[in-house]
N, C-alpha and C positions, 0 to 999 in steps of 0.2 A: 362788490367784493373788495375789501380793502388789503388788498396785496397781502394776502396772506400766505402766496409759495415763493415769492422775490420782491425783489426793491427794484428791478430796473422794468420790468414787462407792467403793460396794466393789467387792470382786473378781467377781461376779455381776454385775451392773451393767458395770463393763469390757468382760466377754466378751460379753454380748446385745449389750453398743455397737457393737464391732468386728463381731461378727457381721453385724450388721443393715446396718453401713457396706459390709460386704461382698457381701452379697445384692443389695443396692441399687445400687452400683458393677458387679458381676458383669452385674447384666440391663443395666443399660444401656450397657455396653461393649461385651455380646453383640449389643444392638437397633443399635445406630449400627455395628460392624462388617458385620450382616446388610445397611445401610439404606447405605451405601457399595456394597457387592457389590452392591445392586439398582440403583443406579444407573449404575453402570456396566455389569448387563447391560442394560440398557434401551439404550445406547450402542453397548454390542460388537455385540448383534444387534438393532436398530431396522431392518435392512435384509433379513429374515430373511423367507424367505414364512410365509404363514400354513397352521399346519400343517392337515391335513386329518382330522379327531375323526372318522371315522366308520370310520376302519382304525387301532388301535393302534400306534405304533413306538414301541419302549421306547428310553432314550437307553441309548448303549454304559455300562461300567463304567467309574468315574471319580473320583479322589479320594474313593479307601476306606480310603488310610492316612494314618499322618499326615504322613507324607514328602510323596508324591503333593499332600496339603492345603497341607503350607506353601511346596512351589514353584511351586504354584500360584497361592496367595497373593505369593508375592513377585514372578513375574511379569504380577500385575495380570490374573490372569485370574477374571470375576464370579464365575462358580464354584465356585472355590476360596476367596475373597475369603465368600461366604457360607458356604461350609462351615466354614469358620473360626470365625467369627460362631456358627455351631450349637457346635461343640466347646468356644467360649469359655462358652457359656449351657451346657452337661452340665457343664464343670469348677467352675460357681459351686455345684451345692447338695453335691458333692463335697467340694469345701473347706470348706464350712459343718461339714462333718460332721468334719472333719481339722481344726478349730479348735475345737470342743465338744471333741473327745477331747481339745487341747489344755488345755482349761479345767479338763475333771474331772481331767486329770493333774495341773495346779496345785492344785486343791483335794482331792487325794487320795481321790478318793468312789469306791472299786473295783467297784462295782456298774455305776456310770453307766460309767468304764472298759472294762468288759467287755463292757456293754450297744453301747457308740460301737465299739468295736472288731469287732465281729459283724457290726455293721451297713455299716462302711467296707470289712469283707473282699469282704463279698457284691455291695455297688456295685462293687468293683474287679474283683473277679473277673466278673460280669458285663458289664464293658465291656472287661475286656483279655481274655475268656476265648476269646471267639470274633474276636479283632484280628486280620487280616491285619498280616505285619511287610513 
């Protein structure tokens, strides 16, 4: 990487920074969108009876894609509002992993390349493998 966030750290240094900036931004962007969606279900349903734990009812199927997530989210509804908030915290160590690969591409290192590349397949394939579109 040819110093492309300072002139004084090297290119190793740049990428843990930005990394870490990243990780660190990622969760807590994830925590305050969850900690919004909890607030406002506390809101939507404060009026709700109290359910009865001694007979199982599973909730219907809901905000499984991400369409379903995000018009859910834009019409302020809690539940989509924290599903949101989950998908933002799956996408922070995802991109962790998509800006290493970025780095060793900068530094040419085709081992670590290879190694980053294996491993972002298998996270993406894993979570878009079995995606409802």
């Amino acid at each position: 990487m040819k110093k492309i966030l300072s002139k004084t750290l090297d290119p190793d240094q740049d990428i843990e920074k930005l990394i870490g900036y990243l990780l660190r931004y990622g969760v807590v962007t994830a925590s305050l969108i969850v900690l919004i969606g909890g607030i406002i279900y506390l809101f939507q349903y404060q009026h709700s009876a109290i359910p009865h734990y001694h007979v199982f009812i599973g909730e219907k199927a809901g905000f499984t894609t991400f369409g379903q997530i995000l018009s859910g989210a834009e019409s302020f509804n809690a539940k989509g509002i924290i599903q949101l908030g989950v998908l933002v915290l799956i996408a922070t160590p995802i991109l962790r992993i998509f800006f290493s690969l970025v780095g060793f591409v900068f530094e040419k290192d085709k081992l670590y390349i290879l190694i980053t590349l294996v491993v972002l397949s298998v996270m993406l394939f894993s979570i878009f493998g079995g995606l409802k579109v």
